[in-house]
Biotite code that builds the C-alpha atoms (Angstrom):
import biotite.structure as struc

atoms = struc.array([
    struc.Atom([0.000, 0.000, 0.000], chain_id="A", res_id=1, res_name="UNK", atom_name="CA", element="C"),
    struc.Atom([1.689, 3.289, -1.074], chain_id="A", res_id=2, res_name="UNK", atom_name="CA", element="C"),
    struc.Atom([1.188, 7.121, 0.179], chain_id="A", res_id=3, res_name="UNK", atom_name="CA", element="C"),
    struc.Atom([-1.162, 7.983, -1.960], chain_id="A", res_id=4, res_name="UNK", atom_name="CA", element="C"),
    struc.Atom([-3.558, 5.080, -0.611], chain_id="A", res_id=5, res_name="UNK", atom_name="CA", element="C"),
    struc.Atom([-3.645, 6.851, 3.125], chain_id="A", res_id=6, res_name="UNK", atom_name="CA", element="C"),
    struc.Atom([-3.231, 9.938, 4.663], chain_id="A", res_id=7, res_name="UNK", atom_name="CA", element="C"),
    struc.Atom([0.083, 11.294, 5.029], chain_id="A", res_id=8, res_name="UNK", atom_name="CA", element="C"),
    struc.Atom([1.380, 11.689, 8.475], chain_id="A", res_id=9, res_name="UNK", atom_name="CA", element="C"),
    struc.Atom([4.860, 12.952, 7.240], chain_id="A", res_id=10, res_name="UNK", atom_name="CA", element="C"),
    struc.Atom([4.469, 15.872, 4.654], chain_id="A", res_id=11, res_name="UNK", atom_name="CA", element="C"),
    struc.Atom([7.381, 17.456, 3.579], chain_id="A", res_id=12, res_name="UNK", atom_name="CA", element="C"),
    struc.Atom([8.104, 20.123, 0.953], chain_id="A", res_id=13, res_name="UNK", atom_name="CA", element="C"),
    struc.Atom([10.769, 21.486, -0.613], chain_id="A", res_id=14, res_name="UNK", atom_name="CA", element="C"),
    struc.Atom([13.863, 21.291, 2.243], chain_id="A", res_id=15, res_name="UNK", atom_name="CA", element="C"),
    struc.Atom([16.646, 22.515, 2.108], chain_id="A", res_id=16, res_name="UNK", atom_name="CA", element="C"),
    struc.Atom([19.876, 21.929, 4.762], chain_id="A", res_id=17, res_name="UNK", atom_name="CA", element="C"),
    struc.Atom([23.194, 23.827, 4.040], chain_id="A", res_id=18, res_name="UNK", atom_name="CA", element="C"),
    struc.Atom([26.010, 23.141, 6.696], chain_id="A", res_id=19, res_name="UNK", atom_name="CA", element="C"),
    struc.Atom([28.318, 26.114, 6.980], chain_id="A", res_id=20, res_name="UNK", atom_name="CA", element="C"),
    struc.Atom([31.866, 25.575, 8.673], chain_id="A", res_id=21, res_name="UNK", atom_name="CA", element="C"),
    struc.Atom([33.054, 28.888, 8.288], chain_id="A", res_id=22, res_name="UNK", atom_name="CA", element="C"),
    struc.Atom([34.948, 28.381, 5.356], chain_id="A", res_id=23, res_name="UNK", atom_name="CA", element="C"),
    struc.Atom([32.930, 26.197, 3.074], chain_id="A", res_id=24, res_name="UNK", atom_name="CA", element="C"),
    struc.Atom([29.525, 25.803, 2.965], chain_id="A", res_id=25, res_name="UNK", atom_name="CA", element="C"),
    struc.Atom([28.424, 21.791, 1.979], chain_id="A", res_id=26, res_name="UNK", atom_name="CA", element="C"),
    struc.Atom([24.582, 21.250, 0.889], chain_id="A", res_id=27, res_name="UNK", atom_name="CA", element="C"),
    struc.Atom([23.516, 17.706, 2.151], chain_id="A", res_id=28, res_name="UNK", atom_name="CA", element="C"),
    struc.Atom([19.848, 17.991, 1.206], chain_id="A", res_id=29, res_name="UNK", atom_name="CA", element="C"),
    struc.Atom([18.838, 20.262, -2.037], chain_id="A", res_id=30, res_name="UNK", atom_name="CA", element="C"),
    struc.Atom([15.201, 20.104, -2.070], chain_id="A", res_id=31, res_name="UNK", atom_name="CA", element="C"),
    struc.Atom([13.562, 17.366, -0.885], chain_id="A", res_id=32, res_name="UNK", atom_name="CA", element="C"),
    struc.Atom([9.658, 16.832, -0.636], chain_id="A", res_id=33, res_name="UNK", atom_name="CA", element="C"),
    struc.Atom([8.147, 13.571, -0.183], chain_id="A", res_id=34, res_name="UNK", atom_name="CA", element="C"),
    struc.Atom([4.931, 12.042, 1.663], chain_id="A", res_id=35, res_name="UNK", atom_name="CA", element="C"),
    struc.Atom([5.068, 9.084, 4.176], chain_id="A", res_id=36, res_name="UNK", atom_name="CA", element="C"),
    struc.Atom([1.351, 7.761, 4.581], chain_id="A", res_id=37, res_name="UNK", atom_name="CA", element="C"),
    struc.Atom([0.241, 6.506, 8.320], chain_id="A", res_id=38, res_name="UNK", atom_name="CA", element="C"),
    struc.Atom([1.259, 3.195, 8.937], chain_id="A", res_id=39, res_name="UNK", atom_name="CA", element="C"),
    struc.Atom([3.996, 2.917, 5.903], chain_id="A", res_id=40, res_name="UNK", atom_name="CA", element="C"),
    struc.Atom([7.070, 1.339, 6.271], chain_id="A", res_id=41, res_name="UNK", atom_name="CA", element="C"),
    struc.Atom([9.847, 3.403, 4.027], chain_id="A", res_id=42, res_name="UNK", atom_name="CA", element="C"),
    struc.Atom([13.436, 2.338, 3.723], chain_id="A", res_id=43, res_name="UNK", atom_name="CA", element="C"),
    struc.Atom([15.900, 5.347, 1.997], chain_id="A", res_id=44, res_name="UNK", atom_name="CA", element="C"),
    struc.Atom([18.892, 4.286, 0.562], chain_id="A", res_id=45, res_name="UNK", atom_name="CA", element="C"),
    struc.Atom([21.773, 5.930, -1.213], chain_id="A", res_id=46, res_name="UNK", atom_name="CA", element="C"),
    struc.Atom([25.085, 6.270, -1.158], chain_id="A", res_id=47, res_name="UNK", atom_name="CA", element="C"),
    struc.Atom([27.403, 7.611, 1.564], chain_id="A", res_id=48, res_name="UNK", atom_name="CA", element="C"),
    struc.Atom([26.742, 11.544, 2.039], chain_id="A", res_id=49, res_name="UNK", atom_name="CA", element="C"),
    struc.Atom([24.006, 11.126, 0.279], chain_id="A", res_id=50, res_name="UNK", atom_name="CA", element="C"),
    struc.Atom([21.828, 12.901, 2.885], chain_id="A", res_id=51, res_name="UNK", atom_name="CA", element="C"),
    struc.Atom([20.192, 9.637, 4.186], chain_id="A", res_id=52, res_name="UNK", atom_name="CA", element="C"),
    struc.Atom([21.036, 10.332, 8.066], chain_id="A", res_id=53, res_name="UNK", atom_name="CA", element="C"),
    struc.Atom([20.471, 13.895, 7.457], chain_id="A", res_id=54, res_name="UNK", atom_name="CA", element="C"),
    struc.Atom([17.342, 13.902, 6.179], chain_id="A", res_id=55, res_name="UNK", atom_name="CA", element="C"),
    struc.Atom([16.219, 11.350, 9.043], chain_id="A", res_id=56, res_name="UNK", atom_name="CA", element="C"),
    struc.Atom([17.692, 13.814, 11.090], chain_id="A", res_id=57, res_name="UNK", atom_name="CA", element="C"),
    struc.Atom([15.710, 16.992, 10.078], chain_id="A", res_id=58, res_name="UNK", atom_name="CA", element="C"),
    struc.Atom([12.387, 14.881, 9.257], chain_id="A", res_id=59, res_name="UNK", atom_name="CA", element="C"),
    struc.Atom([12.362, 13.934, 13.142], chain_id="A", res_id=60, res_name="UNK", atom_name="CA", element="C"),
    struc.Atom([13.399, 17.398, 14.256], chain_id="A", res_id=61, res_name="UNK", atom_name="CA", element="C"),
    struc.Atom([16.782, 16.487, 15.596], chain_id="A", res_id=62, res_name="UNK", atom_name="CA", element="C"),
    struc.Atom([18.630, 18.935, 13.189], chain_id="A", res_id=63, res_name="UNK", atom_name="CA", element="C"),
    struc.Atom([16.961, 21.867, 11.931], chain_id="A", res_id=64, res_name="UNK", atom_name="CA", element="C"),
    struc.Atom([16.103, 22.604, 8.261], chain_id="A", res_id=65, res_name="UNK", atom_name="CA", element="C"),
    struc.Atom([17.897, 25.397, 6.161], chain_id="A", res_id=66, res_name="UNK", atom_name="CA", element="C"),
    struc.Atom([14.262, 25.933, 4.223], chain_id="A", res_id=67, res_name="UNK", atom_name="CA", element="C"),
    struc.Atom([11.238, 24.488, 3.537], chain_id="A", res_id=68, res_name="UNK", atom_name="CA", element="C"),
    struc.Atom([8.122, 22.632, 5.654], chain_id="A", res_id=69, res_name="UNK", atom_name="CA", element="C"),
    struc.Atom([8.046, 19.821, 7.377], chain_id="A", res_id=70, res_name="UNK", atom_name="CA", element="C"),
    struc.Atom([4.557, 18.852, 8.446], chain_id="A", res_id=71, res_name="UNK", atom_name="CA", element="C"),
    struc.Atom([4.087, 15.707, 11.061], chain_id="A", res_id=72, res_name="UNK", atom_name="CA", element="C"),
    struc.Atom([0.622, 14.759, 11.783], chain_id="A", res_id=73, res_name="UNK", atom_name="CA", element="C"),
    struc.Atom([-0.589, 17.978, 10.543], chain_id="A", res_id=74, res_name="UNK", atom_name="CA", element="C"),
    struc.Atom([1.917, 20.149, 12.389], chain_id="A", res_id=75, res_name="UNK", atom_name="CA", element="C"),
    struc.Atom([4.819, 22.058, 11.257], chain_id="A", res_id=76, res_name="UNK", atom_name="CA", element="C"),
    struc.Atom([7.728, 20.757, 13.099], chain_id="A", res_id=77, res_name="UNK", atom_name="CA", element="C"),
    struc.Atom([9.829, 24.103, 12.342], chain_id="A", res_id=78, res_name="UNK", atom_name="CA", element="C"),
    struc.Atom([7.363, 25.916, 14.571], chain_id="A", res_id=79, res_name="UNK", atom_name="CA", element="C"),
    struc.Atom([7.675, 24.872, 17.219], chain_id="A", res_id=80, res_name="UNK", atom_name="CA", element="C"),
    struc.Atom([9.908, 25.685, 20.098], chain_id="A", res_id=81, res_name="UNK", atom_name="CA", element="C"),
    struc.Atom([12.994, 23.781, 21.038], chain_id="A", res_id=82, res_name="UNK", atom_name="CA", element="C"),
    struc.Atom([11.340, 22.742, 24.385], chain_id="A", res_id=83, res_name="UNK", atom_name="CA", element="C"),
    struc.Atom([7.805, 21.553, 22.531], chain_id="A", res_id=84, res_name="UNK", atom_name="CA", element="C"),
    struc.Atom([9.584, 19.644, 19.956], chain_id="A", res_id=85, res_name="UNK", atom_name="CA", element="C"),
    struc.Atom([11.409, 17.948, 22.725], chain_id="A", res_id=86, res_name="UNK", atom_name="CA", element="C"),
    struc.Atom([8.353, 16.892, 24.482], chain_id="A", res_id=87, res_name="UNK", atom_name="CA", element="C"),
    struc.Atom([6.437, 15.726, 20.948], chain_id="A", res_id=88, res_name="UNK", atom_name="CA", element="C"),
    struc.Atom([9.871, 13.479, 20.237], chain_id="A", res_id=89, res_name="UNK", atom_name="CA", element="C"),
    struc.Atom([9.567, 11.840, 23.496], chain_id="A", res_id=90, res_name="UNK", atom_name="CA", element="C"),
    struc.Atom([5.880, 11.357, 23.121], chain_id="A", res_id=91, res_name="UNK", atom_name="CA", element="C"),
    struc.Atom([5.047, 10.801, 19.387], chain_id="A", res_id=92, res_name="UNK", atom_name="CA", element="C"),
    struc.Atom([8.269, 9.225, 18.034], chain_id="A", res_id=93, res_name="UNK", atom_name="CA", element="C"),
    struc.Atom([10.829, 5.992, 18.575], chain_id="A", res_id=94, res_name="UNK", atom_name="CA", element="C"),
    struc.Atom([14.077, 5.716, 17.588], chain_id="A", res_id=95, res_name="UNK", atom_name="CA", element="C"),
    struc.Atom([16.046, 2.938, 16.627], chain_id="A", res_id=96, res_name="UNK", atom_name="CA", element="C"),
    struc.Atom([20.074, 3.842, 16.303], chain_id="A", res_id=97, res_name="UNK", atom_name="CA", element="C"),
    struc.Atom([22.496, 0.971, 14.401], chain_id="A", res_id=98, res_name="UNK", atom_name="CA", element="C"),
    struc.Atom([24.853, 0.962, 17.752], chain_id="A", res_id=99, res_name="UNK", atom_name="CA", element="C"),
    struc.Atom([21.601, 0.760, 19.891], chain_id="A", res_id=100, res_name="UNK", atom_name="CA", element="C"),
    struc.Atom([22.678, 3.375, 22.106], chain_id="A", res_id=101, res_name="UNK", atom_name="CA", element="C"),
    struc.Atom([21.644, 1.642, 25.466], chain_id="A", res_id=102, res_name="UNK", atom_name="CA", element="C"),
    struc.Atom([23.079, 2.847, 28.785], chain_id="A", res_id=103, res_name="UNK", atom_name="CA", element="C"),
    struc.Atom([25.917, 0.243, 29.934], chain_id="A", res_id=104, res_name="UNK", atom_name="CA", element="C"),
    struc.Atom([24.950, 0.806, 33.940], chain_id="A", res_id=105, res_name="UNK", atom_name="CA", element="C"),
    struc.Atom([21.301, -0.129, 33.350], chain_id="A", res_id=106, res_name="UNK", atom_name="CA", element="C"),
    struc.Atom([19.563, -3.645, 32.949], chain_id="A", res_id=107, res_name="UNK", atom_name="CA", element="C"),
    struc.Atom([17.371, -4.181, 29.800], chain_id="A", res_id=108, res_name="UNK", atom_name="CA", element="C"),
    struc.Atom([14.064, -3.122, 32.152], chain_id="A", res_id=109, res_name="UNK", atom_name="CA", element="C"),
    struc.Atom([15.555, -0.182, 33.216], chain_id="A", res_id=110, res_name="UNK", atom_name="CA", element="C"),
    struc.Atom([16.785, 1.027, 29.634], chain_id="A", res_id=111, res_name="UNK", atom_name="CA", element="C"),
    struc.Atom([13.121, 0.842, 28.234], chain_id="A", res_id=112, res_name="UNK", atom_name="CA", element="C"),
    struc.Atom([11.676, 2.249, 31.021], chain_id="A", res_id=113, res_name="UNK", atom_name="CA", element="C"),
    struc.Atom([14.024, 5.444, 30.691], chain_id="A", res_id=114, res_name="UNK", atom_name="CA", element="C"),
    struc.Atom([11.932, 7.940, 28.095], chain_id="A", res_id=115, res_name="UNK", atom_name="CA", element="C"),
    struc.Atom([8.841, 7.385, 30.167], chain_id="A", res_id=116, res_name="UNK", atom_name="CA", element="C"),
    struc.Atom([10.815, 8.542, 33.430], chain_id="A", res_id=117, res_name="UNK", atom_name="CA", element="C"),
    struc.Atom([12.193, 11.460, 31.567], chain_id="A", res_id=118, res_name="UNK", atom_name="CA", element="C"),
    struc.Atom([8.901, 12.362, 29.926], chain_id="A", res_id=119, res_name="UNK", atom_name="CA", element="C"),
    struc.Atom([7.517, 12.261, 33.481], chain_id="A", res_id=120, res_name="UNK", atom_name="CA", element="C"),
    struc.Atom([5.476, 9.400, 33.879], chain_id="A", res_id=121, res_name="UNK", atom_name="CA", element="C"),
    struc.Atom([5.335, 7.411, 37.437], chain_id="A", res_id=122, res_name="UNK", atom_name="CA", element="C"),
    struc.Atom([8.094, 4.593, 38.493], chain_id="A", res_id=123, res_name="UNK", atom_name="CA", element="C"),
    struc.Atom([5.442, 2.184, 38.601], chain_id="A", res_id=124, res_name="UNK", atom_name="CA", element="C"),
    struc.Atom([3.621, 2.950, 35.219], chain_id="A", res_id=125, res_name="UNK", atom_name="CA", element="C"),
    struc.Atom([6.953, 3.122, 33.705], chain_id="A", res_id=126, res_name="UNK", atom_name="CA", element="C"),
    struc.Atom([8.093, 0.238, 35.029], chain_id="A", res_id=127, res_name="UNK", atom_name="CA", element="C"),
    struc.Atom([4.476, -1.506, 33.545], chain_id="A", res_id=128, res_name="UNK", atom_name="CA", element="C"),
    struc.Atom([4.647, -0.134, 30.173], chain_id="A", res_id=129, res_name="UNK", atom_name="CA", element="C"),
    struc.Atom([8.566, -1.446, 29.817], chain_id="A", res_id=130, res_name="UNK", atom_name="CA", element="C"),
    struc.Atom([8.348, -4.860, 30.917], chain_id="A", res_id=131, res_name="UNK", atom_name="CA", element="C"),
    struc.Atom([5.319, -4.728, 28.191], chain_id="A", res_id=132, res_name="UNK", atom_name="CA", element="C"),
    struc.Atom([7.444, -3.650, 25.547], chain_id="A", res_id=133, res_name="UNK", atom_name="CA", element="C"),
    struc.Atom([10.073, -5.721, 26.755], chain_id="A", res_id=134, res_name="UNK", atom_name="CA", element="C"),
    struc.Atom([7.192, -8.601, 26.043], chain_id="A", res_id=135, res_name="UNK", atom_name="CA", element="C"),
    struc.Atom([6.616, -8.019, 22.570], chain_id="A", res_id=136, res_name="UNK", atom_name="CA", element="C"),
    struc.Atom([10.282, -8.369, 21.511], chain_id="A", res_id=137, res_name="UNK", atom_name="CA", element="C"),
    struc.Atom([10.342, -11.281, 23.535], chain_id="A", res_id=138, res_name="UNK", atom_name="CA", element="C"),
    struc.Atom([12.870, -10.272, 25.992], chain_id="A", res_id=139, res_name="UNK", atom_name="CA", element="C"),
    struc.Atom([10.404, -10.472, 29.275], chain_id="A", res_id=140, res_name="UNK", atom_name="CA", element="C"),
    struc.Atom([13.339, -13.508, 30.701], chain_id="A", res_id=141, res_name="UNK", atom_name="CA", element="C"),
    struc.Atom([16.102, -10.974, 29.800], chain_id="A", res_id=142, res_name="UNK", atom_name="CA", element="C"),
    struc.Atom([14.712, -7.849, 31.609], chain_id="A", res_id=143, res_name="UNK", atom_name="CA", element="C"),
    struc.Atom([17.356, -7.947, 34.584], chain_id="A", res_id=144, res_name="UNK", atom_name="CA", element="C"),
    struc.Atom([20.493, -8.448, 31.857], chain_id="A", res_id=145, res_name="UNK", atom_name="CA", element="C"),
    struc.Atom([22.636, -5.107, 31.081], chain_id="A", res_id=146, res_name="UNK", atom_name="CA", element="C"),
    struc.Atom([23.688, -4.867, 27.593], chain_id="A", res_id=147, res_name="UNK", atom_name="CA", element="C"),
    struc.Atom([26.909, -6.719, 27.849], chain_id="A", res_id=148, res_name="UNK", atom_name="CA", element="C"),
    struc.Atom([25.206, -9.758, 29.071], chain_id="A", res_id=149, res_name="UNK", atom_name="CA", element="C"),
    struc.Atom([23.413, -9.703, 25.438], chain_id="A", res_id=150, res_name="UNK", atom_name="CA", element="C"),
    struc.Atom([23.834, -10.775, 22.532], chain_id="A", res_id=151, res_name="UNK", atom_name="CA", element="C"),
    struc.Atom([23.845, -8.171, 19.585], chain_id="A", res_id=152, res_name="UNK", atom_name="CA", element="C"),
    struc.Atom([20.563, -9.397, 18.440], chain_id="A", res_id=153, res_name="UNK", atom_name="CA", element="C"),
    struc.Atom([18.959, -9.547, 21.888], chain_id="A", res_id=154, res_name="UNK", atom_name="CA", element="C"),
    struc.Atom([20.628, -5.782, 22.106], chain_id="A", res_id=155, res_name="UNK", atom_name="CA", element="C"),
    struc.Atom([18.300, -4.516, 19.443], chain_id="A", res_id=156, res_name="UNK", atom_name="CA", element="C"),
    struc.Atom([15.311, -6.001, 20.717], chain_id="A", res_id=157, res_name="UNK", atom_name="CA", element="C"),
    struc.Atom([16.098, -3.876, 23.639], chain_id="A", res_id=158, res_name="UNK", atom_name="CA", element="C"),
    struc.Atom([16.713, -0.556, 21.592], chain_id="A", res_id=159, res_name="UNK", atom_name="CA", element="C"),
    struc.Atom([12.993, -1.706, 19.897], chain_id="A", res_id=160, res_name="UNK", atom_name="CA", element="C"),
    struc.Atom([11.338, -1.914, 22.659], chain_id="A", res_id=161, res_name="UNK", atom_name="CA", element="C"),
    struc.Atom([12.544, 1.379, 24.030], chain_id="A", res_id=162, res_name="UNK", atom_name="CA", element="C"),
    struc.Atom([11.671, 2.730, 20.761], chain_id="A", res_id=163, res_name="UNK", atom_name="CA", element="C"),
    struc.Atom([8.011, 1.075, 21.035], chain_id="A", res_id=164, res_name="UNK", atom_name="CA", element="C"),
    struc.Atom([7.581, 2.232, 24.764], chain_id="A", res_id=165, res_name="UNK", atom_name="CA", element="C"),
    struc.Atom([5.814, 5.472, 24.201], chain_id="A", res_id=166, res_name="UNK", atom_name="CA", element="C"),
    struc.Atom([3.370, 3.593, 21.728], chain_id="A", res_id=167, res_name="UNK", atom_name="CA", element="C"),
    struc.Atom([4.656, 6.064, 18.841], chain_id="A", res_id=168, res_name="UNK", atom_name="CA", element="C"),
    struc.Atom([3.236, 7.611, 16.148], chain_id="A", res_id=169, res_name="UNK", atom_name="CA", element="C"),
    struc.Atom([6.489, 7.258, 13.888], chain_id="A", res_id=170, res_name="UNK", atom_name="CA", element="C"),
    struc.Atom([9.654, 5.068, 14.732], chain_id="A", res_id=171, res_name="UNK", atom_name="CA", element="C"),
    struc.Atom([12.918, 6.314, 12.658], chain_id="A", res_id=172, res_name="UNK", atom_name="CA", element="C"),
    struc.Atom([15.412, 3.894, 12.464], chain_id="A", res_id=173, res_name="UNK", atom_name="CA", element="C"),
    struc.Atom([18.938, 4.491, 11.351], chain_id="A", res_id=174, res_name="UNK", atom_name="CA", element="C"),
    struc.Atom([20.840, 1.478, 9.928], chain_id="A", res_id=175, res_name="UNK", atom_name="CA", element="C"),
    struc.Atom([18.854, -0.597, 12.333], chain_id="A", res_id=176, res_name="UNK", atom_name="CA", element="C"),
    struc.Atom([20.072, -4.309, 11.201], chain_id="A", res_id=177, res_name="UNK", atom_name="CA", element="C"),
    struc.Atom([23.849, -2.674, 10.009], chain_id="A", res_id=178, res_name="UNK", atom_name="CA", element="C"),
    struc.Atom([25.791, -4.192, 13.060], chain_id="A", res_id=179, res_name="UNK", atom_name="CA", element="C"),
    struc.Atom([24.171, -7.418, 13.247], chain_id="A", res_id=180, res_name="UNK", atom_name="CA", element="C"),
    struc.Atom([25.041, -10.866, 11.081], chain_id="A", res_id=181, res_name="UNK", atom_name="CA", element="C"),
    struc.Atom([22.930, -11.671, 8.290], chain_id="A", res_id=182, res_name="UNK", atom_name="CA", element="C"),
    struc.Atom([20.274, -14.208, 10.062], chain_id="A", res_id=183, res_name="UNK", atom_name="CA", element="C"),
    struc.Atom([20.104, -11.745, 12.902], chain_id="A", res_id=184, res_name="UNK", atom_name="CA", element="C"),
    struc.Atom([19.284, -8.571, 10.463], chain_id="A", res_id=185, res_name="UNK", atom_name="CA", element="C"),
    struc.Atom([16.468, -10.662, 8.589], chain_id="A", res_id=186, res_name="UNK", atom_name="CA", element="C"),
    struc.Atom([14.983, -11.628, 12.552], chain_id="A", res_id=187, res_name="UNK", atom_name="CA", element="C"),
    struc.Atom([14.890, -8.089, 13.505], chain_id="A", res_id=188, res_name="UNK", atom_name="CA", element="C"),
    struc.Atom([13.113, -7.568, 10.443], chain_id="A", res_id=189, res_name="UNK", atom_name="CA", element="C"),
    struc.Atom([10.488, -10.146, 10.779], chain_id="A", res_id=190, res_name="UNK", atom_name="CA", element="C"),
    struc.Atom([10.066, -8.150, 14.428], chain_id="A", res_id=191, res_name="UNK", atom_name="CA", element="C"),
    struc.Atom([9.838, -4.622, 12.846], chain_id="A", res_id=192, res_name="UNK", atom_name="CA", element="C"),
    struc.Atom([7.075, -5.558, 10.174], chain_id="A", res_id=193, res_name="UNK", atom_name="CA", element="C"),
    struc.Atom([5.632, -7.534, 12.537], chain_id="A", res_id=194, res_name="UNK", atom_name="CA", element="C"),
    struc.Atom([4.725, -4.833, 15.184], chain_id="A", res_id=195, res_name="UNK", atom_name="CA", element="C"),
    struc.Atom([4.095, -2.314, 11.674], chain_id="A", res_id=196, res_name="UNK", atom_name="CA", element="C"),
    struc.Atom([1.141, -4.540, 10.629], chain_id="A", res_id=197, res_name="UNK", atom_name="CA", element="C"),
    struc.Atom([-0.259, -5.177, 14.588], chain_id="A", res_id=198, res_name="UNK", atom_name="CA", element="C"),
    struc.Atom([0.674, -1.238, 15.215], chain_id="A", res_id=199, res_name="UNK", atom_name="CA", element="C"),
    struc.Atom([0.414, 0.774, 12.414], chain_id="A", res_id=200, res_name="UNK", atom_name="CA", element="C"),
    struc.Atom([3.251, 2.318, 13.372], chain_id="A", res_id=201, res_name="UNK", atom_name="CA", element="C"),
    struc.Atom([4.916, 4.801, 10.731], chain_id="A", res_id=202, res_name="UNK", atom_name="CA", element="C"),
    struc.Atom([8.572, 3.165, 9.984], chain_id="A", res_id=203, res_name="UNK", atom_name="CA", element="C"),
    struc.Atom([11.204, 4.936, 8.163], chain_id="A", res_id=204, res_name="UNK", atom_name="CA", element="C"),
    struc.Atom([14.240, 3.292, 7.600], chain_id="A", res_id=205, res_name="UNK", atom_name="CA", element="C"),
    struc.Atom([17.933, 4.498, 6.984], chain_id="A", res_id=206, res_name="UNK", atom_name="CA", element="C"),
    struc.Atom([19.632, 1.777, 5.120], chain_id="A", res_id=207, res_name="UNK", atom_name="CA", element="C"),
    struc.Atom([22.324, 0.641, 2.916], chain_id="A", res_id=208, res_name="UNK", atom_name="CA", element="C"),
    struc.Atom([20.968, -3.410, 2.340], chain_id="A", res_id=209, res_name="UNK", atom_name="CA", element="C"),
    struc.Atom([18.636, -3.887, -0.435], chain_id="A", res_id=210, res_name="UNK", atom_name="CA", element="C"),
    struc.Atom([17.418, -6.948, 1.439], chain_id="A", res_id=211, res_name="UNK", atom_name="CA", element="C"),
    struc.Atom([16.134, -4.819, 4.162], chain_id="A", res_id=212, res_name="UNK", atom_name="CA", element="C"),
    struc.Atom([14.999, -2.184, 1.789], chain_id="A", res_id=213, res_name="UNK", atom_name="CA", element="C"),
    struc.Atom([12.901, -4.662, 0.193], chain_id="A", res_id=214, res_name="UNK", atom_name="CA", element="C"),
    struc.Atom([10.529, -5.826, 2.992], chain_id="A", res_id=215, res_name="UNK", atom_name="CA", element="C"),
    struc.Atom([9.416, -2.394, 3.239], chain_id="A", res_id=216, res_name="UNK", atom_name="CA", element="C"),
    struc.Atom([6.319, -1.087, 1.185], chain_id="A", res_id=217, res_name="UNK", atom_name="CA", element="C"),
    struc.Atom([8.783, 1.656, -0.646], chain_id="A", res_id=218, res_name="UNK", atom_name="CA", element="C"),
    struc.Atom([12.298, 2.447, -1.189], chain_id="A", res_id=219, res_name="UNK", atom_name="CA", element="C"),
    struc.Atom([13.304, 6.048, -1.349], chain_id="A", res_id=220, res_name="UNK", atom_name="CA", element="C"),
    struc.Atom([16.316, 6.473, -3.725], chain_id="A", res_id=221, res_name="UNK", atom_name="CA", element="C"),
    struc.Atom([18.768, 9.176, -2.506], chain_id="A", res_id=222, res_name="UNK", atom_name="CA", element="C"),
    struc.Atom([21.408, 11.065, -4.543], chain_id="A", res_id=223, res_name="UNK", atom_name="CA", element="C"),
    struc.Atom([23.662, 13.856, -3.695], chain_id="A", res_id=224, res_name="UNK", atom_name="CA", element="C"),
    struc.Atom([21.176, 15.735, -1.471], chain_id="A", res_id=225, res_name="UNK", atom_name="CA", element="C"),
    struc.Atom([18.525, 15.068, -3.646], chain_id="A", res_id=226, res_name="UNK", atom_name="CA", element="C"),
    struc.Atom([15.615, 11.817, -4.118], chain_id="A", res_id=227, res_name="UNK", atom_name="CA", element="C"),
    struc.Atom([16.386, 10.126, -7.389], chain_id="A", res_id=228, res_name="UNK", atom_name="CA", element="C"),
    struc.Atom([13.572, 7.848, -7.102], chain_id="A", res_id=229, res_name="UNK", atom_name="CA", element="C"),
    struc.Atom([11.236, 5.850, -5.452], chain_id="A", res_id=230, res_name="UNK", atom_name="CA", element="C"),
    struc.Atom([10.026, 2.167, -6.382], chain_id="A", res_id=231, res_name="UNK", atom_name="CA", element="C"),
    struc.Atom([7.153, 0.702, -4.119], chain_id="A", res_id=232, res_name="UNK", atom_name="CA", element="C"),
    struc.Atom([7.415, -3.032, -3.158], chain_id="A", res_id=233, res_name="UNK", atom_name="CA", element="C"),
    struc.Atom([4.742, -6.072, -3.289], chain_id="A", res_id=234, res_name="UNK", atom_name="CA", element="C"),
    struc.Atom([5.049, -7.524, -0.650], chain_id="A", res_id=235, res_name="UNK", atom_name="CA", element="C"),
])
């Protein structure tokens, strides 16, 4: 099922992000507008500096834009305030990071359980909601483990289920399966589309393996700052 078959719940139009070090100025995205319907799963692929990461980046309001709109269910993200756009991350979107980016100190629980403390939610429904999450990845006998203790597999299970915690709107996942053997990647997969078809959760994925690229519903064909294509996937 493509964009154009449900509402969009990522618009964007026309952006534009210019990096200035002082003494040269590099363009890593020259105009891009695309549409990401609710409950699509897109991978983008390209190149190296290509503007893959980037636009991931500005699309989830980590990095700002250098020009144009970039509308999330039915907001512009460039309006709001530092501090708001903060909050809507923490509440509205996932992330999934290739290194997994889990705190060494803390167990598996205590990892997914972190963005509800910060967002301000209670120890106990916190706790709740993680060993949940923790549930669908089917972690719940590896709760009490810290990272090291896992496997790399079992590792992004973990980062998952943190990203799932919040029940978001839109996860963004950045070479999600790129530090994990091939069986592993195509298991983390069968997870990802899994919880996208029970969810309808919004998936975009940064990626350089065509194999993962193709067990989402579109590819998104990056060039030099630019989209050189798309191609949309039967599956």
């Amino acid at each position: 099922m493509t964009s154009e078959d449900r509402a969009a719940i990522i618009d964007v139009h026309n952006i534009t992000k210019t990096y200035d070090t002082g003494s040269v100025s590099v363009q890593a995205l020259r105009g891009v507008s695309v549409q990401v319907a609710k409950g699509e799963m897109v991978a983008v692929m390209g190149p190296s500096g290509c503007g893959k990461t980037t636009l991931l980046n500005c699309l989830s309001g980590i990095d700002d834009v250098s020009g144009g709109q970039i509308v999330i269910e039915g907001t512009d993200i460039n309006e709001m305030s530092d501090d708001v756009k903060t909050i809507y991350r923490a509440q509205r979107m996932g992330f999934i990071f290739q290194f997994y980016n889990l705190l060494p100190v803390l167990s598996a629980l205590e990892n997914v359980e972190l963005p509800l403390l910060v967002s301000g939610a209670s120890p106990k429904d916190s706790r709740e909601q993680a060993m949940k999450s923790l549930e669908r990845v089917g972690l719940t006998d590896w709760a009490t483990h810290k990272p090291a203790e896992l496997s790399g597999g079992q590792r992004q299970r973990v980062t998952i289920a943190r990203a799932l915690v919040n029940d978001p709107a839109i996860v963004w996942a950045d070479e999600p399966t790129g530090d994990l053997d091939s069986k592993t990647a195509s298991d983390i997969m069968d997870l990802m589309q899994e919880l996208n078809r029970e969810q309808s959760q919004t998936f975009v994925i940064v990626t350089h393996d065509s194999s993962v690229a193709q067990r989402c519903d579109r590819t998104i064909h990056m060039n030099d700052g630019l989209i050189e294509r798309e191609e949309v996937h039967a599956n």
